[in-house]
mmCIF file as Biopython writes it, N, C-alpha, C and O atoms, coordinates in Angstrom:
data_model
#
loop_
_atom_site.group_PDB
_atom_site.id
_atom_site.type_symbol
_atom_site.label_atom_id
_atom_site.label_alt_id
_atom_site.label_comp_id
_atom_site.label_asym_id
_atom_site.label_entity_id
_atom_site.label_seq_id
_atom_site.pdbx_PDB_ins_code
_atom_site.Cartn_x
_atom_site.Cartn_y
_atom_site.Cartn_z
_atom_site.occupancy
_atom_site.B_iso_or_equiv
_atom_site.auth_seq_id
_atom_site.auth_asym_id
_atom_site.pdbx_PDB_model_num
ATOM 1   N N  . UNK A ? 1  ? 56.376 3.739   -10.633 1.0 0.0 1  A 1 
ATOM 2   C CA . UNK A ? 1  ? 57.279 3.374   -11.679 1.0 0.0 1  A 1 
ATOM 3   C C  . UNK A ? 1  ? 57.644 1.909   -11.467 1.0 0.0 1  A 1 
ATOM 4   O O  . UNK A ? 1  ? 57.702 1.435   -10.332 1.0 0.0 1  A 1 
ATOM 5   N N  . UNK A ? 2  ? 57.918 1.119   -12.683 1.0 0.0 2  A 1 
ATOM 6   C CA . UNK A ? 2  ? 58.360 -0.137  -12.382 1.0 0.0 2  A 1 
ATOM 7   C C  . UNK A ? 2  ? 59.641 -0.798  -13.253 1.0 0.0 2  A 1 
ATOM 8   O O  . UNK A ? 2  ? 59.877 -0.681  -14.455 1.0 0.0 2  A 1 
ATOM 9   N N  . UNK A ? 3  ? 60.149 -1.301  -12.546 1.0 0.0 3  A 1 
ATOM 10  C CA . UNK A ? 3  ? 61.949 -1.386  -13.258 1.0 0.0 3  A 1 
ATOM 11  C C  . UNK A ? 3  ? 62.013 -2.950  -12.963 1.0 0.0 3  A 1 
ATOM 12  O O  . UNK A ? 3  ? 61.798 -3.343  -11.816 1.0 0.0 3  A 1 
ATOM 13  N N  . UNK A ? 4  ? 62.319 -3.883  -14.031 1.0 0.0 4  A 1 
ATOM 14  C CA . UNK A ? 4  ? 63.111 -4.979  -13.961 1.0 0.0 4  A 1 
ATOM 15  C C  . UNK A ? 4  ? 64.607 -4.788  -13.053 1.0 0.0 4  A 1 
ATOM 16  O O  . UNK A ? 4  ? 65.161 -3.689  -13.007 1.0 0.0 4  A 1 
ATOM 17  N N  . UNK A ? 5  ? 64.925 -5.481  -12.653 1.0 0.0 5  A 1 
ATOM 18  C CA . UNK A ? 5  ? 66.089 -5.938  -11.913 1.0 0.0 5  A 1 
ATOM 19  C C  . UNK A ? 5  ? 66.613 -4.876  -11.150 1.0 0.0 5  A 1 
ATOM 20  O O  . UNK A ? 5  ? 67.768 -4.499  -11.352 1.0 0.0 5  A 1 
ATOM 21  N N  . UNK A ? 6  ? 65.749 -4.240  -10.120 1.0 0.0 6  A 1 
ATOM 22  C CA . UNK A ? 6  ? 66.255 -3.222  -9.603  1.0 0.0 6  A 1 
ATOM 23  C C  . UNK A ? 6  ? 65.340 -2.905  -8.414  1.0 0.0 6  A 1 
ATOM 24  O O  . UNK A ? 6  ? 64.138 -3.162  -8.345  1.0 0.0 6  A 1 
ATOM 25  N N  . UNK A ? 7  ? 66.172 -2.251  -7.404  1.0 0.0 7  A 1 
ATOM 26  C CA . UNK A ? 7  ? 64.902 -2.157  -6.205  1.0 0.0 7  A 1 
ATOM 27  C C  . UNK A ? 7  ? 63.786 -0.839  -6.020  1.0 0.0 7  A 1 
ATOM 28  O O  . UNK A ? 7  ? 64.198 0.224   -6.485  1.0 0.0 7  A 1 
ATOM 29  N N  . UNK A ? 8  ? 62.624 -0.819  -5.482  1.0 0.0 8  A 1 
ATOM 30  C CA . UNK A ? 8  ? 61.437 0.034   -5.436  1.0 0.0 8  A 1 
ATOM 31  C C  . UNK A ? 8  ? 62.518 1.363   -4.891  1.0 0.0 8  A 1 
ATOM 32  O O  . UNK A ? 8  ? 62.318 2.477   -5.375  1.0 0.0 8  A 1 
ATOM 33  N N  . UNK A ? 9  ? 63.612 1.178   -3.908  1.0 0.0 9  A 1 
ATOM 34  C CA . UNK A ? 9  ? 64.072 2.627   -3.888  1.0 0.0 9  A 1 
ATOM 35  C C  . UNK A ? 9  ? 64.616 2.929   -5.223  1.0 0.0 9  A 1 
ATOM 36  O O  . UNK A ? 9  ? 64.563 4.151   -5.363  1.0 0.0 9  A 1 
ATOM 37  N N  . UNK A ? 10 ? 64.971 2.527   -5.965  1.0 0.0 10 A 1 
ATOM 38  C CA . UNK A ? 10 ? 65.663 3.309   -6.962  1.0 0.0 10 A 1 
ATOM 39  C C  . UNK A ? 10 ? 64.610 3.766   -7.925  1.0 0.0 10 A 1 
ATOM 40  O O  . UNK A ? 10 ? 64.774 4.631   -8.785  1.0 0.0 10 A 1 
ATOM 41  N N  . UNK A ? 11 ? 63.602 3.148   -7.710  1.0 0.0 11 A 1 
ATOM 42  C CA . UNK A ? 11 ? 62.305 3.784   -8.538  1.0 0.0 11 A 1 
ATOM 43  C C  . UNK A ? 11 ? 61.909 4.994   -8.046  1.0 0.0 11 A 1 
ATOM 44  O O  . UNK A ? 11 ? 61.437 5.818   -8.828  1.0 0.0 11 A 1 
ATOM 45  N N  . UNK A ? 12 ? 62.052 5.320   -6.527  1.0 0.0 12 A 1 
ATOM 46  C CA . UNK A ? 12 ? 60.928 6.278   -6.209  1.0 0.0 12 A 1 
ATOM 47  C C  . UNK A ? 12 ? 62.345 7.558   -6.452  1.0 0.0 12 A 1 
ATOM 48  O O  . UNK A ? 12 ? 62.152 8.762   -6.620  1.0 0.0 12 A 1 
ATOM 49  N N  . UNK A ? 13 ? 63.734 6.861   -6.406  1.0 0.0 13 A 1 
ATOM 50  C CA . UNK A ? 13 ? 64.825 7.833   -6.434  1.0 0.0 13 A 1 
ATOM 51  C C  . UNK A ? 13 ? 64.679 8.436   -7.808  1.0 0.0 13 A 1 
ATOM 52  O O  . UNK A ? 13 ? 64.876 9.644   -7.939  1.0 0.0 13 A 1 
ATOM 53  N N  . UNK A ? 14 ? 64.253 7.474   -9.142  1.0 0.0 14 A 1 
ATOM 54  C CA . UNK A ? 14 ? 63.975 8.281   -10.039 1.0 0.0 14 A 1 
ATOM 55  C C  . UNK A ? 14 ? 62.808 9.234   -10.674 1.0 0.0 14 A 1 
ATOM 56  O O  . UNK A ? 14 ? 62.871 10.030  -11.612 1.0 0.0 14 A 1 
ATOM 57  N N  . UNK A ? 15 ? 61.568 8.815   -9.707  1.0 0.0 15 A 1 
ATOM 58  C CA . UNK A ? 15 ? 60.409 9.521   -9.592  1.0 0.0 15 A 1 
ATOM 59  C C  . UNK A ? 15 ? 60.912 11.000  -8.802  1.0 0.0 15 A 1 
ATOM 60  O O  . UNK A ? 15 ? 60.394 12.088  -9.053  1.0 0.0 15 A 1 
ATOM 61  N N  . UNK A ? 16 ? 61.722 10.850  -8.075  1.0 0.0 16 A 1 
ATOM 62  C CA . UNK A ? 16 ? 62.286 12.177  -7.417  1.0 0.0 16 A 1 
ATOM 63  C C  . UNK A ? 16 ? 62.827 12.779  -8.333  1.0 0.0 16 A 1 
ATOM 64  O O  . UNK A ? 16 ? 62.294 13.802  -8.763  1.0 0.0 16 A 1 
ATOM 65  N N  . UNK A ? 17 ? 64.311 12.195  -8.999  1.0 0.0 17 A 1 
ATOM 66  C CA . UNK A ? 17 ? 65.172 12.778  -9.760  1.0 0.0 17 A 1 
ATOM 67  C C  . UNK A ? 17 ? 64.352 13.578  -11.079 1.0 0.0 17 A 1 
ATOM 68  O O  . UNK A ? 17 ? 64.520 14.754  -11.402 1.0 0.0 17 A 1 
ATOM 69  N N  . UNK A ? 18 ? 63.663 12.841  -11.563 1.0 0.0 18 A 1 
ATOM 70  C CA . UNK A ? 18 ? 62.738 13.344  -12.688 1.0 0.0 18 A 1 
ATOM 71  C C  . UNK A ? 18 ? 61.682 14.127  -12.637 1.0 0.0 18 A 1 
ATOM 72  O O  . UNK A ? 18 ? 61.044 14.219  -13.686 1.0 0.0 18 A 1 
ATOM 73  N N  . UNK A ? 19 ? 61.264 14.791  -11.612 1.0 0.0 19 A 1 
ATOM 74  C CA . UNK A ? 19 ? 60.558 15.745  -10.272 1.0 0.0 19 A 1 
ATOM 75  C C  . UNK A ? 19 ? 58.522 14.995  -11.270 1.0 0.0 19 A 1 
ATOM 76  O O  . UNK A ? 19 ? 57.692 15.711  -11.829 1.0 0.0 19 A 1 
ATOM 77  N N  . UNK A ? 20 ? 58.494 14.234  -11.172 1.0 0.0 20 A 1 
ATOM 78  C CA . UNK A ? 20 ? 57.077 13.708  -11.607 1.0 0.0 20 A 1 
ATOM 79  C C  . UNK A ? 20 ? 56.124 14.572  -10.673 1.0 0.0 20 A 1 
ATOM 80  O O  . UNK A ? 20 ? 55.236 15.195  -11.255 1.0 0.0 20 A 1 
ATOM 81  N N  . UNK A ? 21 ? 56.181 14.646  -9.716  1.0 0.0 21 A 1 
ATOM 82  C CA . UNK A ? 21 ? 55.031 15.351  -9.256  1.0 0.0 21 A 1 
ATOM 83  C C  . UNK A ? 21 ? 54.741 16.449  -9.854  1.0 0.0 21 A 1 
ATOM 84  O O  . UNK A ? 21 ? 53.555 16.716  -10.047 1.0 0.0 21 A 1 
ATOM 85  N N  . UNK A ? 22 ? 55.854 17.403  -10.317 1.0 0.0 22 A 1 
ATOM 86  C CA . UNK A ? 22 ? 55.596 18.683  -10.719 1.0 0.0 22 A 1 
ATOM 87  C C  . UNK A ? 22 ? 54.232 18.568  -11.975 1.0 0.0 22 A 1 
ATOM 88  O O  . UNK A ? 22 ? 53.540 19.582  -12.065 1.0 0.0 22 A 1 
ATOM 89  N N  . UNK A ? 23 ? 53.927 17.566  -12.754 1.0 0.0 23 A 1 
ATOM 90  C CA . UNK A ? 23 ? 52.709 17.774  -13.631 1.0 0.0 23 A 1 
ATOM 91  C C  . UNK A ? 23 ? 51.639 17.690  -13.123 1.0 0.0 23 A 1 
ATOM 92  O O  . UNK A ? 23 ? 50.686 17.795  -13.894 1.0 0.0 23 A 1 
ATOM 93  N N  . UNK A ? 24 ? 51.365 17.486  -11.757 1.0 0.0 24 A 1 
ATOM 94  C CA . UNK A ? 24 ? 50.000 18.027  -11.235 1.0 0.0 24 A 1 
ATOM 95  C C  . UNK A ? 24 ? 50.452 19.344  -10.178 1.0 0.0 24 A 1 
ATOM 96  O O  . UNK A ? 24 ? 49.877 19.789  -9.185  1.0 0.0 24 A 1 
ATOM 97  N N  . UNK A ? 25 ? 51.670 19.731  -10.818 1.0 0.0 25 A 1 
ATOM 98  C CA . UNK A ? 25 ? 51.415 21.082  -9.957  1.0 0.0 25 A 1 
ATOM 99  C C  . UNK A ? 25 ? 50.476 22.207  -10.563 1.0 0.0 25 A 1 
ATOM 100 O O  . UNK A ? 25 ? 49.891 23.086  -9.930  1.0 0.0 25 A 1 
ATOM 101 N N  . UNK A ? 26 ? 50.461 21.923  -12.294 1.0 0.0 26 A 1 
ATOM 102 C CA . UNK A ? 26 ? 50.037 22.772  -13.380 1.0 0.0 26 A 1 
ATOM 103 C C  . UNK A ? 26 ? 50.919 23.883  -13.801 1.0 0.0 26 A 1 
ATOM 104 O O  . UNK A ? 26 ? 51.976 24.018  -13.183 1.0 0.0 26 A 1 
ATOM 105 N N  . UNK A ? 27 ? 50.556 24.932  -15.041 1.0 0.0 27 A 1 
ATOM 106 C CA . UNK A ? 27 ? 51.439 25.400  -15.147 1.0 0.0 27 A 1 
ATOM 107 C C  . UNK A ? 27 ? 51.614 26.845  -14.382 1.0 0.0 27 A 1 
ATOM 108 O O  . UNK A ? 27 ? 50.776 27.359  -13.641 1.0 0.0 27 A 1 
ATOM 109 N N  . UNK A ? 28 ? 52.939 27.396  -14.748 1.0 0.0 28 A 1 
ATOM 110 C CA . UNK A ? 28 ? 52.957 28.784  -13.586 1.0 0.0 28 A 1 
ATOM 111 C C  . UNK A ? 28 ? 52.391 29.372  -13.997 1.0 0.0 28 A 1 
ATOM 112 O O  . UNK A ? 28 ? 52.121 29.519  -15.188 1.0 0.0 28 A 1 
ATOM 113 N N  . UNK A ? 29 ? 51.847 30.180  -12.590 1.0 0.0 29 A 1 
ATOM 114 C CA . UNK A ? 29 ? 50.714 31.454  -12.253 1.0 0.0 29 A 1 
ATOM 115 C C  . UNK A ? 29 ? 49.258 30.630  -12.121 1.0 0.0 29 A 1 
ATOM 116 O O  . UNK A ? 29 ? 48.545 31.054  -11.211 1.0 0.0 29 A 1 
ATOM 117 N N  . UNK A ? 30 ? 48.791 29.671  -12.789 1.0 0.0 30 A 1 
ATOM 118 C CA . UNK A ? 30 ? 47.694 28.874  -12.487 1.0 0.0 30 A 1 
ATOM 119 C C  . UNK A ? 30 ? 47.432 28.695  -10.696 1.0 0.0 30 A 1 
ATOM 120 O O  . UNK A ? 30 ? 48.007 29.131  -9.699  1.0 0.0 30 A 1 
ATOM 121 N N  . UNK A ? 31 ? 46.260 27.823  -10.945 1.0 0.0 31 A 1 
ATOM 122 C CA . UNK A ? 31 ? 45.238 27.579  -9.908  1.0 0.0 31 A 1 
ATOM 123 C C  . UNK A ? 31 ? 45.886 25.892  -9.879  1.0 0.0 31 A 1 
ATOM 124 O O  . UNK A ? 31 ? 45.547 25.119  -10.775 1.0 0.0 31 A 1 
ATOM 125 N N  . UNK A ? 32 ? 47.046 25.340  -8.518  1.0 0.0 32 A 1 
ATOM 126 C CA . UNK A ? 32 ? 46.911 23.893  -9.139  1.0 0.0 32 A 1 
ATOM 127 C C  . UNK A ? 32 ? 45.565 22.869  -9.113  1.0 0.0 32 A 1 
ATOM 128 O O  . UNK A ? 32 ? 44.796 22.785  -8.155  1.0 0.0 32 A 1 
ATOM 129 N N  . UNK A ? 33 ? 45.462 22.200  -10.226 1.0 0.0 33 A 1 
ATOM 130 C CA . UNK A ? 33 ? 44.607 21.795  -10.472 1.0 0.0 33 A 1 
ATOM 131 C C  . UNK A ? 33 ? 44.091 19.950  -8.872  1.0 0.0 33 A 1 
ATOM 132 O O  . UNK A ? 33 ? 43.046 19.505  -8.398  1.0 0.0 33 A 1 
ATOM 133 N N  . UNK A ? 34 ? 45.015 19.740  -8.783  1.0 0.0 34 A 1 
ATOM 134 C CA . UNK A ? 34 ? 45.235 18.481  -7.765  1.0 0.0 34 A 1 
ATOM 135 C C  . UNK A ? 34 ? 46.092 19.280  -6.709  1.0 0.0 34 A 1 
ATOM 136 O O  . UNK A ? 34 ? 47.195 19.810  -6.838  1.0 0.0 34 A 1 
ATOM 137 N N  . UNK A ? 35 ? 44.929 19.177  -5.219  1.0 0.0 35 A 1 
ATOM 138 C CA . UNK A ? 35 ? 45.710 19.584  -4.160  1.0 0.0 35 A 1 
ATOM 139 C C  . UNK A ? 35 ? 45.835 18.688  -3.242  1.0 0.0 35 A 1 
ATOM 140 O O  . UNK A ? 35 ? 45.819 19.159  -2.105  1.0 0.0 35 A 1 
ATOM 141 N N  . UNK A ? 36 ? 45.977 17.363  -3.330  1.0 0.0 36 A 1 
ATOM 142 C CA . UNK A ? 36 ? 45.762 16.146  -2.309  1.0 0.0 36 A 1 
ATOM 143 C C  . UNK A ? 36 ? 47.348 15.979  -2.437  1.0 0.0 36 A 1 
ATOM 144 O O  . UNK A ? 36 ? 48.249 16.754  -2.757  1.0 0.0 36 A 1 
ATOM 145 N N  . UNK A ? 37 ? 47.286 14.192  -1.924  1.0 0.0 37 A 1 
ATOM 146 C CA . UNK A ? 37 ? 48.411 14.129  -1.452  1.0 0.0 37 A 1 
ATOM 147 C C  . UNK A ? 37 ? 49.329 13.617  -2.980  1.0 0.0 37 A 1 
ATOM 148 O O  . UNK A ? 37 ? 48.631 13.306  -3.945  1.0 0.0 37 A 1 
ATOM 149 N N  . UNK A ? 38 ? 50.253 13.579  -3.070  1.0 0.0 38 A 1 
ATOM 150 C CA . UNK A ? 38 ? 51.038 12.139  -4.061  1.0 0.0 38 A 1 
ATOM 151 C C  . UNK A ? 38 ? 51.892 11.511  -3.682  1.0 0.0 38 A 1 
ATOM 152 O O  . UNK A ? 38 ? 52.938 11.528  -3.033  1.0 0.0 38 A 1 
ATOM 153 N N  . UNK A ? 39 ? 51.224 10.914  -4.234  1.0 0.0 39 A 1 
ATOM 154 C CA . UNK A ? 39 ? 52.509 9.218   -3.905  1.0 0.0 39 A 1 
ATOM 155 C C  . UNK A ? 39 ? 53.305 9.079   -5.025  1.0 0.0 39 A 1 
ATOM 156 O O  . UNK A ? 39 ? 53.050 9.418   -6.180  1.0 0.0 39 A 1 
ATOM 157 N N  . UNK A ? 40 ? 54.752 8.304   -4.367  1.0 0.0 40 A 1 
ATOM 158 C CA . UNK A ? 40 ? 55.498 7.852   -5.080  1.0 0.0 40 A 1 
ATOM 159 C C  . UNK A ? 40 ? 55.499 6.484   -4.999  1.0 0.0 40 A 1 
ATOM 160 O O  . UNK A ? 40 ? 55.618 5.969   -3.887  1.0 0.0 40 A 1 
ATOM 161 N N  . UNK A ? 41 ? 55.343 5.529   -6.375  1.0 0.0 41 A 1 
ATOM 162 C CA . UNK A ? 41 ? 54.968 3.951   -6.087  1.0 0.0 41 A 1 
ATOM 163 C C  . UNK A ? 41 ? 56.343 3.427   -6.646  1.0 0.0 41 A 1 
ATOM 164 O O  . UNK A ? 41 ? 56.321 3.702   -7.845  1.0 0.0 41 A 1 
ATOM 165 N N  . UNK A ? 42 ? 56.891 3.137   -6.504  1.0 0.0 42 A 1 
ATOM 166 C CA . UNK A ? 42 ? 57.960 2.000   -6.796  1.0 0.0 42 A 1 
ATOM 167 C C  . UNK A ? 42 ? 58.257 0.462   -6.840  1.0 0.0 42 A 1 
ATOM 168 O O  . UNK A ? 42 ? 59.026 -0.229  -6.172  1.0 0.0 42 A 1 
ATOM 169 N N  . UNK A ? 43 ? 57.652 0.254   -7.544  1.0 0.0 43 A 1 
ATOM 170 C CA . UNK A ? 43 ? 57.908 -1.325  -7.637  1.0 0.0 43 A 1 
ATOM 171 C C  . UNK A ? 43 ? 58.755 -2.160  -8.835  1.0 0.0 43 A 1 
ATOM 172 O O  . UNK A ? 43 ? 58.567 -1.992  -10.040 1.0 0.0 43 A 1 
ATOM 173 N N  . UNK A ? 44 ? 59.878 -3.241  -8.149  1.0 0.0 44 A 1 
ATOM 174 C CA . UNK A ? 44 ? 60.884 -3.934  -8.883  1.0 0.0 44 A 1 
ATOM 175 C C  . UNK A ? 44 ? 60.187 -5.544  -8.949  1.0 0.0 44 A 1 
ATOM 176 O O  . UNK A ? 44 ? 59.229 -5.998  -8.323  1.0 0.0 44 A 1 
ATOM 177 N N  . UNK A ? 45 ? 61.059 -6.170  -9.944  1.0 0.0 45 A 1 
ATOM 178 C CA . UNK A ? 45 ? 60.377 -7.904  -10.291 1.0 0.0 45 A 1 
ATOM 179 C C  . UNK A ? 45 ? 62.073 -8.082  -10.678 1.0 0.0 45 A 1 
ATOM 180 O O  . UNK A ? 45 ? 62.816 -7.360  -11.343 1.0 0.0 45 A 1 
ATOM 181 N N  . UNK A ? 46 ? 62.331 -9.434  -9.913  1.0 0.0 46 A 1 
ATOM 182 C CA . UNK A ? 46 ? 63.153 -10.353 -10.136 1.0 0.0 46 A 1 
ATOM 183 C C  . UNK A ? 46 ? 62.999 -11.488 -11.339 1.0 0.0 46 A 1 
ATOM 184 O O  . UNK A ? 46 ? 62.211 -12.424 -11.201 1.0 0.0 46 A 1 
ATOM 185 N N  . UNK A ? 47 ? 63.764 -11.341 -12.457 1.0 0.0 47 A 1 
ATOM 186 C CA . UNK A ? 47 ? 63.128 -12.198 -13.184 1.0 0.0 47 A 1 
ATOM 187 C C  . UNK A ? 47 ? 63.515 -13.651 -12.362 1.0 0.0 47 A 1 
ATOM 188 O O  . UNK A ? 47 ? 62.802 -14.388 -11.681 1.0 0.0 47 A 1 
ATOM 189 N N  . UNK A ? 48 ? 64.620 -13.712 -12.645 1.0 0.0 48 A 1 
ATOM 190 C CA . UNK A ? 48 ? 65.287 -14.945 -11.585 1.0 0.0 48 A 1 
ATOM 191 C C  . UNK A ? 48 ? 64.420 -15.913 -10.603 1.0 0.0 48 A 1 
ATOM 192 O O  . UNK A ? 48 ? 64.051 -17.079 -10.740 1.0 0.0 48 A 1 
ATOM 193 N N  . UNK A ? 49 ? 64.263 -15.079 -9.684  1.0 0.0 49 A 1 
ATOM 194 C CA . UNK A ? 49 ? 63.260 -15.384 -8.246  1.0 0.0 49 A 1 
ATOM 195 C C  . UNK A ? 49 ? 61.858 -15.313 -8.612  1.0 0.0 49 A 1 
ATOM 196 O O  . UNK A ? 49 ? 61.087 -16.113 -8.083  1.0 0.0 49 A 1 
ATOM 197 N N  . UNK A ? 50 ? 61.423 -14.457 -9.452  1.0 0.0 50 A 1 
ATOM 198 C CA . UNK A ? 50 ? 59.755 -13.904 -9.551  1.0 0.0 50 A 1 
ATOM 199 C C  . UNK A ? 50 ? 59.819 -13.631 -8.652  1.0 0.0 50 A 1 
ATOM 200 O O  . UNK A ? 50 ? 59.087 -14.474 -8.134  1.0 0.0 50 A 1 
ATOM 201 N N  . UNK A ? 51 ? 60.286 -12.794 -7.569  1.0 0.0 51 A 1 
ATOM 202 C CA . UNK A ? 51 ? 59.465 -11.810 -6.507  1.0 0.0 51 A 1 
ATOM 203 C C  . UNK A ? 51 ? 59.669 -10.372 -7.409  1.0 0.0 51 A 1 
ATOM 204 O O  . UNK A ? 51 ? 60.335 -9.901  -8.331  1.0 0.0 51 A 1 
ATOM 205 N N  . UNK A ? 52 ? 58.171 -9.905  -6.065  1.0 0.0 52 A 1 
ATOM 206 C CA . UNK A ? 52 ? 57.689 -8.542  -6.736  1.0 0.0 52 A 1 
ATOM 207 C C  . UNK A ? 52 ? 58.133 -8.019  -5.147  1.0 0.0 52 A 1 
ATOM 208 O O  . UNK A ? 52 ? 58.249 -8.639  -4.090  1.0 0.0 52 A 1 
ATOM 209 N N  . UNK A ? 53 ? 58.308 -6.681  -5.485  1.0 0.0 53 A 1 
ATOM 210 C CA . UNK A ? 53 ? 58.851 -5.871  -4.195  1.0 0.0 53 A 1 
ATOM 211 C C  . UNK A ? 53 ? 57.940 -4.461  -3.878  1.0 0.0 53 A 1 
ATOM 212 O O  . UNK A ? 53 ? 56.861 -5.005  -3.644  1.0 0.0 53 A 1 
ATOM 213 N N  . UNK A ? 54 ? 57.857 -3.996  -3.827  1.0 0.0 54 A 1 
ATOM 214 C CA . UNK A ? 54 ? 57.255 -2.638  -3.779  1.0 0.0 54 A 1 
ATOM 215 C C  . UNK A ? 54 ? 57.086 -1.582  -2.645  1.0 0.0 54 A 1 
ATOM 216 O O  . UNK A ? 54 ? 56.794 -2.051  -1.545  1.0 0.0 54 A 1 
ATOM 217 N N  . UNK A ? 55 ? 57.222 -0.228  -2.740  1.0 0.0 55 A 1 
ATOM 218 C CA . UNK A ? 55 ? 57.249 0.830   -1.508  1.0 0.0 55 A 1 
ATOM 219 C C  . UNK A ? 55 ? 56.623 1.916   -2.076  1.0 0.0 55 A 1 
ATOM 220 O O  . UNK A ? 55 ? 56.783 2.177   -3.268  1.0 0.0 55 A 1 
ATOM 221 N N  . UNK A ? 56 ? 55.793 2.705   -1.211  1.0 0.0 56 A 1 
ATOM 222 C CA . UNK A ? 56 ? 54.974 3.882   -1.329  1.0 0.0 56 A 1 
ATOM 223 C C  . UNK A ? 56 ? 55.774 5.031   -0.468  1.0 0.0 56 A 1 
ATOM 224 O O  . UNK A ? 56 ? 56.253 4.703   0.618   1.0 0.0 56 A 1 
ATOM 225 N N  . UNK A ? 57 ? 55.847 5.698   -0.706  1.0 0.0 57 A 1 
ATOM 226 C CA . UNK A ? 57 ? 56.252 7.004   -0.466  1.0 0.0 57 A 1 
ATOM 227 C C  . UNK A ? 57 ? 55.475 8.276   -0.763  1.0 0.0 57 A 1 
ATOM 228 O O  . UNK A ? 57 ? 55.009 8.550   -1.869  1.0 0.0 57 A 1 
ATOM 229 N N  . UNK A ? 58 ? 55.352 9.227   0.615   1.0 0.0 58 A 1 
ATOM 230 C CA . UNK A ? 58 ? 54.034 10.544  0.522   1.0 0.0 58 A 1 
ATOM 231 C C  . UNK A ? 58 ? 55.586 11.546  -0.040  1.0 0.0 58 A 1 
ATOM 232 O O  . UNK A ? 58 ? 56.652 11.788  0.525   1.0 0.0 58 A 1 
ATOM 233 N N  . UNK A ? 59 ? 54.865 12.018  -1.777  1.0 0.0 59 A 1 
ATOM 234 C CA . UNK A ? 59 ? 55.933 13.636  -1.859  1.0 0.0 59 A 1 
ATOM 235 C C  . UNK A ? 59 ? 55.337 14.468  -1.819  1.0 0.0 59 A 1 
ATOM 236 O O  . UNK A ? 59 ? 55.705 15.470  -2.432  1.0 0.0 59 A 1 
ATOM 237 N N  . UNK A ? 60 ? 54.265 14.476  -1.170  1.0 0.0 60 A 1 
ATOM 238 C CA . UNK A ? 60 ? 53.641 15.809  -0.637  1.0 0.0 60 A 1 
ATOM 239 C C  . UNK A ? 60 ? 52.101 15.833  0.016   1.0 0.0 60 A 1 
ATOM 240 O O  . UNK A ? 60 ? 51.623 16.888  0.431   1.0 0.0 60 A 1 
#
């Protein structure tokens, strides 16, 4: 996910909050279709500064 003026944790906090992984869980009673790992990517941009920031995180 990527957010103007804000840091890569609050991205991956809303990749959590918004449970994103769950669409490669597939739907219930299924076979999930993706059994590897996922990442959570989070990256923020300063307009101000132009720095880019970014953090990876394993949710499963």
């Amino acid at each position: 996910m990527f957010l103007i003026g804000s840091t890569p944790e609050e991205a991956i906090r809303q990749i959590k909050d918004k449970n994103y992984r769950l669409r490669f869980a597939g739907k219930l009673g299924e076979t999930p279709k993706y059994t590897g790992r996922i990442l959570a990517v989070g990256i923020s941009y300063n307009r101000k500064t132009k720095e880019k920031a970014c953090k990876i995180e394993v949710l499963r």
